[in-house]
PQR file of N, CA, C, O and H, with PARSE charges and radii, in Angstrom:
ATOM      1  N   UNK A   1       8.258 -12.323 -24.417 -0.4000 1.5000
ATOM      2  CA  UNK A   1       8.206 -12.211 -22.962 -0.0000 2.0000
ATOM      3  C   UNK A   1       9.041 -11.008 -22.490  0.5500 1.7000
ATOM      4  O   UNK A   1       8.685 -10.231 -21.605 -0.5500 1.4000
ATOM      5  N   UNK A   2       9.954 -10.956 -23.038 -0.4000 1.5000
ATOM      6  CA  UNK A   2      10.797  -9.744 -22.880 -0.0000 2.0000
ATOM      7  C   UNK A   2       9.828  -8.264 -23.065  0.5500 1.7000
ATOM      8  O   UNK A   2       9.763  -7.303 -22.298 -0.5500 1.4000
ATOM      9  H   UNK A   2      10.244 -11.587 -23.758  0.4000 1.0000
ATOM     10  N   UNK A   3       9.419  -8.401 -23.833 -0.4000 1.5000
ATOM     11  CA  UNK A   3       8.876  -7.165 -24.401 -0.0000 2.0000
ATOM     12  C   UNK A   3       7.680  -6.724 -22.735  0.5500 1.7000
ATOM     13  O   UNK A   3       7.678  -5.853 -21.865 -0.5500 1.4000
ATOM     14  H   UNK A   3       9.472  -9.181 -24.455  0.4000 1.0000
ATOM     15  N   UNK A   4       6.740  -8.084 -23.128 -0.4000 1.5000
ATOM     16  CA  UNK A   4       6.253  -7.802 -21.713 -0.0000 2.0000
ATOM     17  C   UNK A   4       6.665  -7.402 -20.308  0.5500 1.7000
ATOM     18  O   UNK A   4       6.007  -6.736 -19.509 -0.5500 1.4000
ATOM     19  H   UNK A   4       6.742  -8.791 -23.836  0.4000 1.0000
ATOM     20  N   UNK A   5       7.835  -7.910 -20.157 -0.4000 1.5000
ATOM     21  CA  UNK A   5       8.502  -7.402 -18.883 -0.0000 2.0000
ATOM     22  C   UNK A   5       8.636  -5.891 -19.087  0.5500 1.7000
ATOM     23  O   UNK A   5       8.104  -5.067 -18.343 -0.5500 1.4000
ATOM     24  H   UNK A   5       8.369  -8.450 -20.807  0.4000 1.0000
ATOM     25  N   UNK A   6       9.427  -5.573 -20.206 -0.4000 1.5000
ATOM     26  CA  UNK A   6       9.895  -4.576 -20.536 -0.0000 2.0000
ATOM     27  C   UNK A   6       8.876  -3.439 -19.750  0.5500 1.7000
ATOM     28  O   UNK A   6       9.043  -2.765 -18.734 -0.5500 1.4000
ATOM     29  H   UNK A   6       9.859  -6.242 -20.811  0.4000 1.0000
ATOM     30  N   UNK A   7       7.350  -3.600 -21.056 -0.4000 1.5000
ATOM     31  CA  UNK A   7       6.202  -2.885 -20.977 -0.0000 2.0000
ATOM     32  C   UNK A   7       5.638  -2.687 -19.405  0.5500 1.7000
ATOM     33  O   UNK A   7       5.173  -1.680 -18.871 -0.5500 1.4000
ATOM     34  H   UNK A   7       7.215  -4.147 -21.882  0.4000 1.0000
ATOM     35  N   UNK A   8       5.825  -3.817 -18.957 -0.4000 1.5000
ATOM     36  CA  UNK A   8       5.760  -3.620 -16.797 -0.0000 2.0000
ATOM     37  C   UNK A   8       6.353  -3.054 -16.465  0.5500 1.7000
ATOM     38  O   UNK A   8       6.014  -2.370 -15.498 -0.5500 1.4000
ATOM     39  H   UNK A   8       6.203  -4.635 -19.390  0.4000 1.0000
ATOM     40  N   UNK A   9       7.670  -2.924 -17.022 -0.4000 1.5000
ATOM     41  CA  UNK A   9       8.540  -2.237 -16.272 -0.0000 2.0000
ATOM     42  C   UNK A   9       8.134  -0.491 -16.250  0.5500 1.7000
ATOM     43  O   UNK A   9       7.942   0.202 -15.251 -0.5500 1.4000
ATOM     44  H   UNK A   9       7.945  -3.479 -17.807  0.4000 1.0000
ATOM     45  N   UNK A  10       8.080  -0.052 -17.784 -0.4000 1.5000
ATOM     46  CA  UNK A  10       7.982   1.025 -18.022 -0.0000 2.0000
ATOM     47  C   UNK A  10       6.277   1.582 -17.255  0.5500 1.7000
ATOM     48  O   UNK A  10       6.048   2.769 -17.022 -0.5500 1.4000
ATOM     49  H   UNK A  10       8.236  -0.615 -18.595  0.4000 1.0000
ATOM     50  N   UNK A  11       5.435   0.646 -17.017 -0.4000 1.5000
ATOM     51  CA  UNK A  11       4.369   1.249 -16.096 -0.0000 2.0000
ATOM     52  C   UNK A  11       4.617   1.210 -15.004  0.5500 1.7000
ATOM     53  O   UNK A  11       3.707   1.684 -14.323 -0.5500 1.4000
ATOM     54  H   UNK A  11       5.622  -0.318 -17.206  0.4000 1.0000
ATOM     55  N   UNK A  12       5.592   0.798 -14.351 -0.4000 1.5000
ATOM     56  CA  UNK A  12       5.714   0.884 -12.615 -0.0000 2.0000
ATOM     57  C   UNK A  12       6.594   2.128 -12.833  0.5500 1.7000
ATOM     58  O   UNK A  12       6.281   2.969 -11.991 -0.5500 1.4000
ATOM     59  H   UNK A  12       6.331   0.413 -14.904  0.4000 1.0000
ATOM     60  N   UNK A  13       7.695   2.616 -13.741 -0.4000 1.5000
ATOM     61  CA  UNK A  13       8.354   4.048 -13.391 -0.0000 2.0000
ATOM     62  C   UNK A  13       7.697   5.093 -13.948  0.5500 1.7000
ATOM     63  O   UNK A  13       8.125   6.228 -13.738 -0.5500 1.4000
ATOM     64  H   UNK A  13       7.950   1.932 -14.424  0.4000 1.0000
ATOM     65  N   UNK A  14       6.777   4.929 -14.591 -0.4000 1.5000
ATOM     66  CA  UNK A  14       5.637   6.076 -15.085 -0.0000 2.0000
ATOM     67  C   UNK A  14       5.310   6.587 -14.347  0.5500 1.7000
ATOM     68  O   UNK A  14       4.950   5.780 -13.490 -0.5500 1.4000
ATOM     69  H   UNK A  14       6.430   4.007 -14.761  0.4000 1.0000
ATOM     70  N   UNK A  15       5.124   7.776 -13.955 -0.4000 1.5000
ATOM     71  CA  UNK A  15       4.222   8.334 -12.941 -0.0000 2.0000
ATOM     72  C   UNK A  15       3.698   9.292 -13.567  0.5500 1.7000
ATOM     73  O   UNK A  15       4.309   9.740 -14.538 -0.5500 1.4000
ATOM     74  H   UNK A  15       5.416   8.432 -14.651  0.4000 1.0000
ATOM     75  N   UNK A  16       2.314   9.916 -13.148 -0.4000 1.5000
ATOM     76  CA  UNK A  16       1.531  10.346 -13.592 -0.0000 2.0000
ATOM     77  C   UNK A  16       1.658  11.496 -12.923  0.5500 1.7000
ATOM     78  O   UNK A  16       1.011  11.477 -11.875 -0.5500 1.4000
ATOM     79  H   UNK A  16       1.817   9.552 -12.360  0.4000 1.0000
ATOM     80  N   UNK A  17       2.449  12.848 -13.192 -0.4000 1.5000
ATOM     81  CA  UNK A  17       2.687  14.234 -11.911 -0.0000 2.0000
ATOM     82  C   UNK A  17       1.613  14.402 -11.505  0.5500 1.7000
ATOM     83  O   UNK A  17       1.429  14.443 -10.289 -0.5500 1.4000
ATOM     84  H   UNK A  17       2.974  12.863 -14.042  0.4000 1.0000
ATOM     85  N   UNK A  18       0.260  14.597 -12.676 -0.4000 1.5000
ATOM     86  CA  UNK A  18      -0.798  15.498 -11.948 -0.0000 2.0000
ATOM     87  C   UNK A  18      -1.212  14.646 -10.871  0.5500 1.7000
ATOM     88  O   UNK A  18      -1.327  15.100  -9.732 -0.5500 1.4000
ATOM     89  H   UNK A  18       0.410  14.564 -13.664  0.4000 1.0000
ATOM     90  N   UNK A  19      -1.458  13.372 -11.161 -0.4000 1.5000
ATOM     91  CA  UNK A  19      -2.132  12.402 -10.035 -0.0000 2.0000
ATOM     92  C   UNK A  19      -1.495  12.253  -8.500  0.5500 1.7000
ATOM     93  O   UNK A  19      -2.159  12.076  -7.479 -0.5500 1.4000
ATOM     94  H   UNK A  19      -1.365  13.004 -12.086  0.4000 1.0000
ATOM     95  N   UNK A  20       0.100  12.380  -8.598 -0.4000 1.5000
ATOM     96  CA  UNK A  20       1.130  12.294  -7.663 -0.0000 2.0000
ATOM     97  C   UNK A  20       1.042  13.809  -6.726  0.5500 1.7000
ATOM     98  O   UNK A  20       1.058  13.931  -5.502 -0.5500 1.4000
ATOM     99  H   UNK A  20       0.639  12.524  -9.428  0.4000 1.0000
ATOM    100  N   UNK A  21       0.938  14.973  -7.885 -0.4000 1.5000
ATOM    101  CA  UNK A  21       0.689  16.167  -7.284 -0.0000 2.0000
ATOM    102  C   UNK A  21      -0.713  16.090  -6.382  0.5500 1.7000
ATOM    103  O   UNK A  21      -0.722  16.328  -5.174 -0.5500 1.4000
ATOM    104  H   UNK A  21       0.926  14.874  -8.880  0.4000 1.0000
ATOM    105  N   UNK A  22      -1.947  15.705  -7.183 -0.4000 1.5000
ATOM    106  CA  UNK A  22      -2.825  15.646  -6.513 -0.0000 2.0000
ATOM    107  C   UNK A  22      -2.834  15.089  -4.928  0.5500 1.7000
ATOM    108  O   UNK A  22      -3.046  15.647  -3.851 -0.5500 1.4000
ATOM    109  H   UNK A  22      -1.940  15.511  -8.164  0.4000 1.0000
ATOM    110  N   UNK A  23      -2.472  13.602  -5.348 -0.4000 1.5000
ATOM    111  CA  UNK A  23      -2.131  12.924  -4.025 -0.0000 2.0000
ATOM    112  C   UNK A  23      -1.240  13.501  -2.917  0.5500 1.7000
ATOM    113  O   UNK A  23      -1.470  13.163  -1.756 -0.5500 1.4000
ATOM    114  H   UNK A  23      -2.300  13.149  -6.222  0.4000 1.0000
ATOM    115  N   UNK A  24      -0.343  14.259  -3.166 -0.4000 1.5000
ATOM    116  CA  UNK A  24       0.661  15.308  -2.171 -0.0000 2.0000
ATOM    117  C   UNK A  24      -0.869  16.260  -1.771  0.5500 1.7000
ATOM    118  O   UNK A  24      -1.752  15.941  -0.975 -0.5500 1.4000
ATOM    119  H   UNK A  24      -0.155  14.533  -4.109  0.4000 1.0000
ATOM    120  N   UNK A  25      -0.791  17.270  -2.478 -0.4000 1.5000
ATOM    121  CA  UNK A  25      -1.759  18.118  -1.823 -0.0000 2.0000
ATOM    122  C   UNK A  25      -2.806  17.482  -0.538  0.5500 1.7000
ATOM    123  O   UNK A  25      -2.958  17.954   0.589 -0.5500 1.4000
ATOM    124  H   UNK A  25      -0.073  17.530  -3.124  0.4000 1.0000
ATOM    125  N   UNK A  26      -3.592  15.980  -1.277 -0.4000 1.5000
ATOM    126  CA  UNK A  26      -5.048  15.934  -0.296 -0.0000 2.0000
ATOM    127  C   UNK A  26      -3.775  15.350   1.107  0.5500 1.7000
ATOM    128  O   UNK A  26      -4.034  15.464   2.305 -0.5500 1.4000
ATOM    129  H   UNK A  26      -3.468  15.597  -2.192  0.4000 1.0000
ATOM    130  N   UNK A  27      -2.698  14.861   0.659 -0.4000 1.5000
ATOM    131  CA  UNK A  27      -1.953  14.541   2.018 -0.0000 2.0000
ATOM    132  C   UNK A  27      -1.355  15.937   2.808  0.5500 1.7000
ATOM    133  O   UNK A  27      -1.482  15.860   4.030 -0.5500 1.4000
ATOM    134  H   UNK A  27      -2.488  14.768  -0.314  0.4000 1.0000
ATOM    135  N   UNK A  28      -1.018  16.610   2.545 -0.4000 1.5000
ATOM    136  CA  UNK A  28      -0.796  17.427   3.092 -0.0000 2.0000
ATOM    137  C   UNK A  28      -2.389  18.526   3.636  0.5500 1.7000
ATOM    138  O   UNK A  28      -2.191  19.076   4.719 -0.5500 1.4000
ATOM    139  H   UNK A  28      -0.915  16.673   1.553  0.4000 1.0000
ATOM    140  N   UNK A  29      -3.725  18.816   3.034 -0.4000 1.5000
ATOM    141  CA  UNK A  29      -4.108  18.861   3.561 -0.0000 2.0000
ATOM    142  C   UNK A  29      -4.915  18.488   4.471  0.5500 1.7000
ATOM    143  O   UNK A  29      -5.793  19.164   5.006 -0.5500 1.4000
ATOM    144  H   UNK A  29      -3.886  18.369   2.154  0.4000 1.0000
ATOM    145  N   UNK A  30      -4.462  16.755   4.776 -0.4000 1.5000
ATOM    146  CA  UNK A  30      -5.062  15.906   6.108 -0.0000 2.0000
ATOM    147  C   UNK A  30      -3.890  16.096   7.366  0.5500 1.7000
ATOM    148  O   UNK A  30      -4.038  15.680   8.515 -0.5500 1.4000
ATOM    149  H   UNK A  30      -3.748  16.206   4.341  0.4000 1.0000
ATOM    150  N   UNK A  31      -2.729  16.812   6.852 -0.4000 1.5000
ATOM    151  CA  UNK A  31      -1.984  16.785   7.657 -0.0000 2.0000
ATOM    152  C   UNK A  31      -2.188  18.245   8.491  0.5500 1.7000
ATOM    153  O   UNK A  31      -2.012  18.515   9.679 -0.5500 1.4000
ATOM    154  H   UNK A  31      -2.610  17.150   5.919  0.4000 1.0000
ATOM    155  N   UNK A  32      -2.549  18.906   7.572 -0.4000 1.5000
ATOM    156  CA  UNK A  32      -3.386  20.314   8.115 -0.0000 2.0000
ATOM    157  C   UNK A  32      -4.574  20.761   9.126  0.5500 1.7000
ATOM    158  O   UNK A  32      -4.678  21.632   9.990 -0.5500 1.4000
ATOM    159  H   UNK A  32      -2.692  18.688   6.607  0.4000 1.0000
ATOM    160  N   UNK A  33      -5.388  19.786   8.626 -0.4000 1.5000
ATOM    161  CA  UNK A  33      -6.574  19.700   9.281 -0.0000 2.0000
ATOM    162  C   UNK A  33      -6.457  18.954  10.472  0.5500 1.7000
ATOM    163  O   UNK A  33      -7.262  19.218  11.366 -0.5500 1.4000
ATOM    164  H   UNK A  33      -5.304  19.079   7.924  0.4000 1.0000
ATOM    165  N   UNK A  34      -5.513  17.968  10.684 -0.4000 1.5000
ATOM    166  CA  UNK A  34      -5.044  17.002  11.548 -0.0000 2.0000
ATOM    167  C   UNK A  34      -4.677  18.090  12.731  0.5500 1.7000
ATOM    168  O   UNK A  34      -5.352  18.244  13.750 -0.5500 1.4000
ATOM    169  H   UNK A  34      -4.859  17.754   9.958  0.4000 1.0000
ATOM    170  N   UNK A  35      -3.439  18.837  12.388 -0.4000 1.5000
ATOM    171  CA  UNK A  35      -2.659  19.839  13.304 -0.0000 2.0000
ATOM    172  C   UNK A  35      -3.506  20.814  13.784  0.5500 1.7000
ATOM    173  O   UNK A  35      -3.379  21.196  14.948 -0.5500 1.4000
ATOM    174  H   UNK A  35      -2.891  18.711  11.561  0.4000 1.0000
ATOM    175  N   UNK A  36      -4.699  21.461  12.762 -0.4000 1.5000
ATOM    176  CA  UNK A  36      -5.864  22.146  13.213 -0.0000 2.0000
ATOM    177  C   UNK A  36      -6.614  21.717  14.540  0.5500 1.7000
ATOM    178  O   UNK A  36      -6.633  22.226  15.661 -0.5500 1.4000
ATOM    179  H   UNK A  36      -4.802  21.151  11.817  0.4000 1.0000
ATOM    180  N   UNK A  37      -7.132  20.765  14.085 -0.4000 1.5000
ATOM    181  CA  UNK A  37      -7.910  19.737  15.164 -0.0000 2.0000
ATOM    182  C   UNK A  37      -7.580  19.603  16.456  0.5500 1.7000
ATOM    183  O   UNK A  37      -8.397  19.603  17.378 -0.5500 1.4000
ATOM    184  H   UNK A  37      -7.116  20.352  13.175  0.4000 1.0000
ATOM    185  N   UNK A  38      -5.928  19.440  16.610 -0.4000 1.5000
ATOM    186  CA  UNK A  38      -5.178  18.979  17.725 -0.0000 2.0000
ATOM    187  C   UNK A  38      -5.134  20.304  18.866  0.5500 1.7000
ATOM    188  O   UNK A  38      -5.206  20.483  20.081 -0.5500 1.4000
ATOM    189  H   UNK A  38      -5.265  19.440  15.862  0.4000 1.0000
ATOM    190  N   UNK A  39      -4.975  21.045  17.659 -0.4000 1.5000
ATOM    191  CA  UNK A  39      -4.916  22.558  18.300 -0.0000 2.0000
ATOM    192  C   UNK A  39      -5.867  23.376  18.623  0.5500 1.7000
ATOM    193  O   UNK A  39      -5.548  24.455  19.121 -0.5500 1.4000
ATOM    194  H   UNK A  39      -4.917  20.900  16.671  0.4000 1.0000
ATOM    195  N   UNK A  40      -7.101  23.089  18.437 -0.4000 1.5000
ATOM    196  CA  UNK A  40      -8.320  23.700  18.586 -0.0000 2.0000
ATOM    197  C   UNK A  40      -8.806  22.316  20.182  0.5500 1.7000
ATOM    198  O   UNK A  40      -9.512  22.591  21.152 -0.5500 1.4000
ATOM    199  H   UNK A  40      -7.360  22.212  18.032  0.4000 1.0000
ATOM    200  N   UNK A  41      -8.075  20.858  19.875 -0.4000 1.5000
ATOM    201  CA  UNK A  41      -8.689  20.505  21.343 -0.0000 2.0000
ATOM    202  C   UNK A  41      -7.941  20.912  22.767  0.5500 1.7000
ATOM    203  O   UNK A  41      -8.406  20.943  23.907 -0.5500 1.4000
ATOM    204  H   UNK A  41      -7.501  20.635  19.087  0.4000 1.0000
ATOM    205  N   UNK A  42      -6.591  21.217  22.271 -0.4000 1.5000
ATOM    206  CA  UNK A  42      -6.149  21.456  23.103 -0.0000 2.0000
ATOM    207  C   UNK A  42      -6.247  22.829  23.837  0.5500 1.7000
ATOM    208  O   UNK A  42      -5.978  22.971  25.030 -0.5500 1.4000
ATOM    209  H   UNK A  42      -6.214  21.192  21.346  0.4000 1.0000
ATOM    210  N   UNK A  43      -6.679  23.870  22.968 -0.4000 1.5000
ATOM    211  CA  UNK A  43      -7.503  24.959  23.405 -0.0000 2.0000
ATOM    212  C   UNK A  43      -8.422  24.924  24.245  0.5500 1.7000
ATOM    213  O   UNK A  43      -8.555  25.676  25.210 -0.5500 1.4000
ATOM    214  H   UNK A  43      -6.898  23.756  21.999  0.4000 1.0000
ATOM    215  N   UNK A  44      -9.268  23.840  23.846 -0.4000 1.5000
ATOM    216  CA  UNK A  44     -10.745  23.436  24.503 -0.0000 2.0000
ATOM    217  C   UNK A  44     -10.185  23.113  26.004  0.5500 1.7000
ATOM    218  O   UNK A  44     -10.410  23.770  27.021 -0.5500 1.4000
ATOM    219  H   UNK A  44      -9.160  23.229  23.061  0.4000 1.0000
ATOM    220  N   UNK A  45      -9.471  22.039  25.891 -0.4000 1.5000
ATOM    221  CA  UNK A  45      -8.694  21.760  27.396 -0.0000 2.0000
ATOM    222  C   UNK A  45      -8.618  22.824  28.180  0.5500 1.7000
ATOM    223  O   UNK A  45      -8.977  22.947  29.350 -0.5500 1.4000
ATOM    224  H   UNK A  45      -9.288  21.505  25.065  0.4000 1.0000
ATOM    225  N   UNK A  46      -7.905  23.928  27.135 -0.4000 1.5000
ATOM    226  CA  UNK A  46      -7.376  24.518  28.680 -0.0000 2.0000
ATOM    227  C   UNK A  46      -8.786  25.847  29.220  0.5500 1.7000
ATOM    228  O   UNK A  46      -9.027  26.290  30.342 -0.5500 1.4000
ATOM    229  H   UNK A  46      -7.613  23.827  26.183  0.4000 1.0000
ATOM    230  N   UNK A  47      -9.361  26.102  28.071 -0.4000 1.5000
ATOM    231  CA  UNK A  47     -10.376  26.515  28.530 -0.0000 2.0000
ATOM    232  C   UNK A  47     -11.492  26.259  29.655  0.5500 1.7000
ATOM    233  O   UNK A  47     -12.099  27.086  30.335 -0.5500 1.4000
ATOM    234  H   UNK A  47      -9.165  25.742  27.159  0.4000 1.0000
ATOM    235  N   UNK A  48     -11.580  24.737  29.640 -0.4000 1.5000
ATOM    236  CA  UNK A  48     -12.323  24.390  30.511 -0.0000 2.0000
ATOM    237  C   UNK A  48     -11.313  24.218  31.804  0.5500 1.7000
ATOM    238  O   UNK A  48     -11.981  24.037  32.822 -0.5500 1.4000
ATOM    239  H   UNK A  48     -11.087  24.065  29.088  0.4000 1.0000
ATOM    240  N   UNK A  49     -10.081  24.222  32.020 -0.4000 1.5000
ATOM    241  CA  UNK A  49      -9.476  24.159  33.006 -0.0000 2.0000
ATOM    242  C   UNK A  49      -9.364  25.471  33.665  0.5500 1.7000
ATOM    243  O   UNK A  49      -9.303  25.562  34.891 -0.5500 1.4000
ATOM    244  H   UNK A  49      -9.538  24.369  31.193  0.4000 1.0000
ATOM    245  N   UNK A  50      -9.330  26.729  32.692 -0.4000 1.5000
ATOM    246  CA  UNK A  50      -9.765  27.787  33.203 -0.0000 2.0000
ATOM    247  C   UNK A  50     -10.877  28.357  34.063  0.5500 1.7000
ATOM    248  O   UNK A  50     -10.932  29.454  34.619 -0.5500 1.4000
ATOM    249  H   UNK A  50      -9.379  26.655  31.696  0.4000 1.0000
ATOM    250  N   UNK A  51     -11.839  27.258  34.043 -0.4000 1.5000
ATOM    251  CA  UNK A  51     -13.233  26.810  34.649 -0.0000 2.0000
ATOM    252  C   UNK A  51     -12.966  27.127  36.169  0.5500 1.7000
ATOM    253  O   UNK A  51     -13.540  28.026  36.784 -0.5500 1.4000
ATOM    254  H   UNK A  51     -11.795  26.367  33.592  0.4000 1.0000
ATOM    255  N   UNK A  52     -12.073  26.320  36.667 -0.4000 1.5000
ATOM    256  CA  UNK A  52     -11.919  26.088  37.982 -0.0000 2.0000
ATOM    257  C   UNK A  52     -10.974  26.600  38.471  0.5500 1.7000
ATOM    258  O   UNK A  52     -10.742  26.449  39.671 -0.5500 1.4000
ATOM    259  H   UNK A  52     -11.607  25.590  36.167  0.4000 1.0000
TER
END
């Protein structure tokens, strides 16, 4: 039983860089596209406020 714990243990502090790296990147570029977005509506805003 020990051994088993052990073996759990050592897969929960494993980490896998490339997978972790991967996962950073697609988060950071939703955080990109996010700030893009925000900033391209808020453009739109004022454009059309330029309207009038």
């Amino acid at each position: 039983m020990i051994n088993t714990l052990e073996e759990g243990a050592g897969k929960l502090t494993l980490a896998d860089t490339n997978e972790e790296g991967a996962n950073l990147l697609a988060l950071q570029t939703q955080q990109s596209l996010a700030s893009t977005s925000l900033s391209l509506a808020a453009q739109a805003d004022q454009n059309v406020l330029r309207l009038f």
